[in-house]
Jmol script that loads the backbone (N, CA, C; Angstrom):
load data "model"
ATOM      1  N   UNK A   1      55.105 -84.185  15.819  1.00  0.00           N
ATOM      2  CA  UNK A   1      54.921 -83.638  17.149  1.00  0.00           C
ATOM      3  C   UNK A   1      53.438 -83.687  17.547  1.00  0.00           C
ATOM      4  N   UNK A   2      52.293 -83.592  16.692  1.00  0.00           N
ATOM      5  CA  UNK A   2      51.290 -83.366  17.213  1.00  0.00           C
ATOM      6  C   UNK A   2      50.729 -84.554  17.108  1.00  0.00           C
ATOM      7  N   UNK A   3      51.156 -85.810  16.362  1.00  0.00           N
ATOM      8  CA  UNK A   3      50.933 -86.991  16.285  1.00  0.00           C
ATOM      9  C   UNK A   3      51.205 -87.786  17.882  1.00  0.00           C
ATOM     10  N   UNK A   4      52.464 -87.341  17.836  1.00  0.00           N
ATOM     11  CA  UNK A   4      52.999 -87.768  19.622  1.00  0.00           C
ATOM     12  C   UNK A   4      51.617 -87.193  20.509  1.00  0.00           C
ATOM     13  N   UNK A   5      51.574 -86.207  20.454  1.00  0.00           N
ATOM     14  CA  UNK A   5      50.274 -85.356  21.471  1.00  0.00           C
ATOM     15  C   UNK A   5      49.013 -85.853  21.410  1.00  0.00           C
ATOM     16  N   UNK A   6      48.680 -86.462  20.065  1.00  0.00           N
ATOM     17  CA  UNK A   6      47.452 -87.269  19.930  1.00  0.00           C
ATOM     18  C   UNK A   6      47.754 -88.771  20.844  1.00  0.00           C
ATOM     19  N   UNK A   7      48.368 -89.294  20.442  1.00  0.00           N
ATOM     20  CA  UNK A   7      48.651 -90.303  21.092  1.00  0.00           C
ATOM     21  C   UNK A   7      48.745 -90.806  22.814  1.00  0.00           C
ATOM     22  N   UNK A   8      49.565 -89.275  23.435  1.00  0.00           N
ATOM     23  CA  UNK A   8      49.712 -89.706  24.557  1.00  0.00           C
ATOM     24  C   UNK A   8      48.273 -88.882  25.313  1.00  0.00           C
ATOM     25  N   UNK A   9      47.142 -88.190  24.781  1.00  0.00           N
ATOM     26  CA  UNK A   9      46.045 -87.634  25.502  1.00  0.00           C
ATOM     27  C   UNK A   9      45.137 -88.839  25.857  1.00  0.00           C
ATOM     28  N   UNK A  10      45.531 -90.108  25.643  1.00  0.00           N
ATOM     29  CA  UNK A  10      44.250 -91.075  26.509  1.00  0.00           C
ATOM     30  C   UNK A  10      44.945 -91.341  27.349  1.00  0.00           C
ATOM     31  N   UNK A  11      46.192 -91.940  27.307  1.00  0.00           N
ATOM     32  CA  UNK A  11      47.201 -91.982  28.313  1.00  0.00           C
ATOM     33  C   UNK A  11      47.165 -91.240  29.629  1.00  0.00           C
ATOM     34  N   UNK A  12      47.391 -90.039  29.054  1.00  0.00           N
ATOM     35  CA  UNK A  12      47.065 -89.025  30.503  1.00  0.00           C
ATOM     36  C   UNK A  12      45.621 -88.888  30.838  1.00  0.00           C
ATOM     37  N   UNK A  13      45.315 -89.355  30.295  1.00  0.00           N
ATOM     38  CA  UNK A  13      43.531 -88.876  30.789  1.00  0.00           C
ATOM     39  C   UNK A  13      43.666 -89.681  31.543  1.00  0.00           C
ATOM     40  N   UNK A  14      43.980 -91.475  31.447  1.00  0.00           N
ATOM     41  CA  UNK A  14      43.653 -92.146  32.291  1.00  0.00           C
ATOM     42  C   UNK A  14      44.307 -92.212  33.007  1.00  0.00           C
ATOM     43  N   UNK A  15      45.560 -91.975  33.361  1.00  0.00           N
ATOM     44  CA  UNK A  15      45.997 -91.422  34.286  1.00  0.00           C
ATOM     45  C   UNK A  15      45.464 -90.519  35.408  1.00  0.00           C
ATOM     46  N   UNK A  16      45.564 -89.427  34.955  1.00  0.00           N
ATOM     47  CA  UNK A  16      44.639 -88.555  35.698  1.00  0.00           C
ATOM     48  C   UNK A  16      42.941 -89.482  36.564  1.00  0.00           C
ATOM     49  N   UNK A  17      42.573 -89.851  35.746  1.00  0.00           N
ATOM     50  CA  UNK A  17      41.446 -90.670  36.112  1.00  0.00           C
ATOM     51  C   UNK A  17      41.731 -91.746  37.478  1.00  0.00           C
ATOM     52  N   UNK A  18      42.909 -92.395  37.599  1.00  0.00           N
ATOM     53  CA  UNK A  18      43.133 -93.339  37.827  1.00  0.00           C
ATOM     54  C   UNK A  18      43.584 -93.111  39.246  1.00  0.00           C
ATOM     55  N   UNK A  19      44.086 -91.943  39.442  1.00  0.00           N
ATOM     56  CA  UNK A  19      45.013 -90.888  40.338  1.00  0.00           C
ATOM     57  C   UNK A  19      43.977 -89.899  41.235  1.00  0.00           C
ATOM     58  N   UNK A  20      43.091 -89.776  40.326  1.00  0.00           N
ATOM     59  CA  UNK A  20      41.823 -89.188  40.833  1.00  0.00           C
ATOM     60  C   UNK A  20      41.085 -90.075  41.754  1.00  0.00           C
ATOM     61  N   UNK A  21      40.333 -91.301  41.747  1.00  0.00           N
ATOM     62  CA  UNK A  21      40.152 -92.557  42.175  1.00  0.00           C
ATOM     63  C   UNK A  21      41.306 -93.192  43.718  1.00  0.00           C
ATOM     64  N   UNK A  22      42.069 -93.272  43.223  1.00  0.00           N
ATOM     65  CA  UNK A  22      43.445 -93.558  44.240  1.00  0.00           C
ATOM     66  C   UNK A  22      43.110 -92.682  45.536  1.00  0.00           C
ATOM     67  N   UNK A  23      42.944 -91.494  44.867  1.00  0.00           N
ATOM     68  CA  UNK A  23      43.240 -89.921  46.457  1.00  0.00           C
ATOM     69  C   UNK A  23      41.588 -90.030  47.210  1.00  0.00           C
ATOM     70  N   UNK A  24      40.702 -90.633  45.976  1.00  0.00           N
ATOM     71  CA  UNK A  24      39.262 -90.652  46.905  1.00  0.00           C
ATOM     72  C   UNK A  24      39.448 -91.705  47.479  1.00  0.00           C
ATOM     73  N   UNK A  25      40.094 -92.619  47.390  1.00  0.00           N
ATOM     74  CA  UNK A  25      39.948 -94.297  48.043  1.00  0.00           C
ATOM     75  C   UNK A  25      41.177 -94.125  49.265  1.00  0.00           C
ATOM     76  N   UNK A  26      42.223 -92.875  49.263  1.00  0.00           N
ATOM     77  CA  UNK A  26      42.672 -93.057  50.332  1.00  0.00           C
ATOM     78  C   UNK A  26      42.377 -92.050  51.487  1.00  0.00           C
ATOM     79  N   UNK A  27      41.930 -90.977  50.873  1.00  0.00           N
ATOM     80  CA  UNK A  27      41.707 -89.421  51.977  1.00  0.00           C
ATOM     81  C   UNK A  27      39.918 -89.521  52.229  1.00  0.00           C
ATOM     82  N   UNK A  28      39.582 -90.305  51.599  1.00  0.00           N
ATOM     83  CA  UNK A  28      37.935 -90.058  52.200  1.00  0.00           C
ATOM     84  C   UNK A  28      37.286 -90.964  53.051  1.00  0.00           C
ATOM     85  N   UNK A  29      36.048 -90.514  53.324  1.00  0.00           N
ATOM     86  CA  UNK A  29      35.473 -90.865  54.627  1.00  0.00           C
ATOM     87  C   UNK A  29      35.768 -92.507  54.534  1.00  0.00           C
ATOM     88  N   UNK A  30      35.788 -92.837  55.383  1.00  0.00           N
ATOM     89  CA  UNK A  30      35.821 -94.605  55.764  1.00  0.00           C
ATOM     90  C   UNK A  30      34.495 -95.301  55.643  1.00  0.00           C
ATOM     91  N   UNK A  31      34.297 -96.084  55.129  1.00  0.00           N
ATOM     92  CA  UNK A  31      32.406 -96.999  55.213  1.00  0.00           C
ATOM     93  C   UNK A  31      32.454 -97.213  56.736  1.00  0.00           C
ATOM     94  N   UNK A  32      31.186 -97.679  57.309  1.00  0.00           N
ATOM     95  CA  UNK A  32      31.392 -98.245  58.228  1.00  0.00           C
ATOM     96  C   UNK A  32      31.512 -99.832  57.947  1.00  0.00           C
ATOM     97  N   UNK A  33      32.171-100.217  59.046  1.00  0.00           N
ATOM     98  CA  UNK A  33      32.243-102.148  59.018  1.00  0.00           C
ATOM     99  C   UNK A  33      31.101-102.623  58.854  1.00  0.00           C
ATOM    100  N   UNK A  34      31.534-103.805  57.729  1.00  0.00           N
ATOM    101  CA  UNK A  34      30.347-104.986  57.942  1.00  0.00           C
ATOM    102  C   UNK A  34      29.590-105.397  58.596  1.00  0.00           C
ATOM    103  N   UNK A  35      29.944-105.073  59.260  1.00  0.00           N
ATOM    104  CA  UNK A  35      29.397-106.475  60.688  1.00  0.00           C
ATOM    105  C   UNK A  35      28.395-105.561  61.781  1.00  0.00           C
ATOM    106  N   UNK A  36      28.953-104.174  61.486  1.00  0.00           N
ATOM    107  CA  UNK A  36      27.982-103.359  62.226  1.00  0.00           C
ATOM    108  C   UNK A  36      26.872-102.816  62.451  1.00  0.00           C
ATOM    109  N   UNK A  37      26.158-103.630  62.932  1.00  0.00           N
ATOM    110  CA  UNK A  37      24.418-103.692  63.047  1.00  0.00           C
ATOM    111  C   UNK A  37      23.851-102.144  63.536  1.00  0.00           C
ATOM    112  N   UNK A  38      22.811-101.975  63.537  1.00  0.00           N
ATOM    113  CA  UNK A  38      22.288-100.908  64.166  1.00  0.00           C
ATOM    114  C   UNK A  38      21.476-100.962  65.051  1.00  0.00           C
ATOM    115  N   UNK A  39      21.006-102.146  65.585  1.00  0.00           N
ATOM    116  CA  UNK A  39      20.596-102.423  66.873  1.00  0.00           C
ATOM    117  C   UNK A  39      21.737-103.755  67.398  1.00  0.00           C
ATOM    118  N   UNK A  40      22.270-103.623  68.464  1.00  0.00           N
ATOM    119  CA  UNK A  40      23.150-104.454  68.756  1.00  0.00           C
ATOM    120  C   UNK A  40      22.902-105.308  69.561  1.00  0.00           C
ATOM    121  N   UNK A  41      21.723-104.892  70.682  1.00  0.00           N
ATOM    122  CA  UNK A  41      21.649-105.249  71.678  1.00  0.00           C
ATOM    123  C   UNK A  41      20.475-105.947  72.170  1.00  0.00           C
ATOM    124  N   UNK A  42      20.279-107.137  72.547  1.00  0.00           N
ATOM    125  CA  UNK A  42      19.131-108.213  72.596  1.00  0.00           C
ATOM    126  C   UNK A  42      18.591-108.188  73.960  1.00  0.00           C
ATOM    127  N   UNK A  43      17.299-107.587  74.409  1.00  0.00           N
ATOM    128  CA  UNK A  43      17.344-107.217  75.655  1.00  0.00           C
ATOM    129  C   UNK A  43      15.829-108.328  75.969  1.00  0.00           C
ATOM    130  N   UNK A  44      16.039-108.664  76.928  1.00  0.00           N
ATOM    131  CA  UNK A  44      15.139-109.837  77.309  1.00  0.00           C
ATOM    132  C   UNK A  44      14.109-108.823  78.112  1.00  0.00           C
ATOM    133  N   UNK A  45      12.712-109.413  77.238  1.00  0.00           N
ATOM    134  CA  UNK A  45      11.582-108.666  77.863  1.00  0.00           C
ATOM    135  C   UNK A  45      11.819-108.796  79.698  1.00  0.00           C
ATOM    136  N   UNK A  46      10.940-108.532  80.415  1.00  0.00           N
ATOM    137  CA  UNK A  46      10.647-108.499  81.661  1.00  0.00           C
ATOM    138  C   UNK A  46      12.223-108.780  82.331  1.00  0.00           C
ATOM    139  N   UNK A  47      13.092-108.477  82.238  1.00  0.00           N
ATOM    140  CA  UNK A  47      14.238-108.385  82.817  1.00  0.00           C
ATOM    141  C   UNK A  47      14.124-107.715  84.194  1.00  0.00           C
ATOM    142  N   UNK A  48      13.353-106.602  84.432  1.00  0.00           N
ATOM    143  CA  UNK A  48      13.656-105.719  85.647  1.00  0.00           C
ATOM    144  C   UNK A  48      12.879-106.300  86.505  1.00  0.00           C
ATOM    145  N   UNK A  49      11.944-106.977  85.947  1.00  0.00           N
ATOM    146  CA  UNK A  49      10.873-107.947  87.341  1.00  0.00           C
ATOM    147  C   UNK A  49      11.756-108.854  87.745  1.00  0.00           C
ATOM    148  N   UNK A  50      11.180-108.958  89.292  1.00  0.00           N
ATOM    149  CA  UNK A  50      11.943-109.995  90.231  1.00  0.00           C
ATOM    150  C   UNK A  50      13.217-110.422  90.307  1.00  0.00           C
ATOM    151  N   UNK A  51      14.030-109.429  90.059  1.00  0.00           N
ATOM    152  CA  UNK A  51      15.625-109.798  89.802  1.00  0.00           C
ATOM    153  C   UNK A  51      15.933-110.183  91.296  1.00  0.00           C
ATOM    154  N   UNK A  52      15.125-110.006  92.497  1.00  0.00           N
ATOM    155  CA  UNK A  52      15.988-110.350  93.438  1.00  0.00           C
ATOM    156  C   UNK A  52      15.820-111.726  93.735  1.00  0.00           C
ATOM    157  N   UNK A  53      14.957-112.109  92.887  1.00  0.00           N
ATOM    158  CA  UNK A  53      14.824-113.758  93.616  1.00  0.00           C
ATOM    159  C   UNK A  53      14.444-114.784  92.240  1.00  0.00           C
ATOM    160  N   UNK A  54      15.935-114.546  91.783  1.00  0.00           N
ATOM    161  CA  UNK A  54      15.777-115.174  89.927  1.00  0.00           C
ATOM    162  C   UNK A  54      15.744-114.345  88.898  1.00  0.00           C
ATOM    163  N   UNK A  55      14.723-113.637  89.367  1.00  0.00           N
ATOM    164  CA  UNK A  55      14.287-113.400  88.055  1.00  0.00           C
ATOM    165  C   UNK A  55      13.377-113.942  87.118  1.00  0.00           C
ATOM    166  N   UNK A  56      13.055-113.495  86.030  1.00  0.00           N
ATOM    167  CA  UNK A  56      12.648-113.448  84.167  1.00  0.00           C
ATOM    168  C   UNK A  56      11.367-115.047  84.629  1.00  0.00           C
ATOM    169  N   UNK A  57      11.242-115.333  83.475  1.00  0.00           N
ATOM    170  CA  UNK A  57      10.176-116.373  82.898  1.00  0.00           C
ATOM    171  C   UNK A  57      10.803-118.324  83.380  1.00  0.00           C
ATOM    172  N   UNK A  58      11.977-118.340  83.479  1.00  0.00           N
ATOM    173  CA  UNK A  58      12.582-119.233  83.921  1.00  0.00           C
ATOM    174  C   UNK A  58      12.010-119.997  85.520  1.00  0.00           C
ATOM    175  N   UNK A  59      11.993-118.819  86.379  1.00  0.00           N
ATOM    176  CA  UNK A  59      12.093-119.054  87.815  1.00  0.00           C
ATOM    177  C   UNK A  59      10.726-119.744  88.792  1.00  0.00           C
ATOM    178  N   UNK A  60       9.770-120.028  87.441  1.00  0.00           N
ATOM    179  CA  UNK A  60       8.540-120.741  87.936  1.00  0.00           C
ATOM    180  C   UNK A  60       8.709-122.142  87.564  1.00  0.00           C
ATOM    181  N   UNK A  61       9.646-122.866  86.755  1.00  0.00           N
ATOM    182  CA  UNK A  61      10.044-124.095  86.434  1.00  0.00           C
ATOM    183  C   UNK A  61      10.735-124.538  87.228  1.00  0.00           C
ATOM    184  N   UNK A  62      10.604-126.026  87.562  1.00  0.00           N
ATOM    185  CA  UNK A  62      11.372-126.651  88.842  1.00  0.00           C
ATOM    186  C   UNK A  62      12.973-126.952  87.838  1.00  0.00           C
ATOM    187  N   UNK A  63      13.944-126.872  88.905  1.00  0.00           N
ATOM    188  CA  UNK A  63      15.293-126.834  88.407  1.00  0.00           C
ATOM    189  C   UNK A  63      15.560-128.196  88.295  1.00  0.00           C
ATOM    190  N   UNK A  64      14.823-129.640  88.724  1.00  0.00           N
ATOM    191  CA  UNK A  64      15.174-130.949  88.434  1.00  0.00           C
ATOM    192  C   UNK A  64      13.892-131.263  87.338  1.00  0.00           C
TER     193      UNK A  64
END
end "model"
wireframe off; spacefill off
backbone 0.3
color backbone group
């Protein structure tokens, strides 16, 4: 009997271990995504100048 009890205590340990692992990988916080930068957004210097007639760094170059 206590031979059986020796035997099956790694068993359950890792069990337990394994079960333990499982409940953190399904009830806890989420990572955030890959892909999700922390600046996202590419904002072109001098944008707010001359928007009514073109605009930006472009609008002094002849279009042909």
């Amino acid at each position: 009997m206590v031979t059986v009890a020796v035997l099956l205590l790694p068993g359950l340990g890792l069990l337990l271990f394994a079960m333990t692992r499982l409940e953190d990988r399904l009830f806890g916080d989420p990572a955030p995504p890959r892909h999700a930068r922390r600046r996202h957004l590419r904002l072109l210097p001098g944008g707010g100048r001359g928007a009514g007639h073109g605009g930006g760094r472009g609008s002094e170059r002849d279009a042909a």
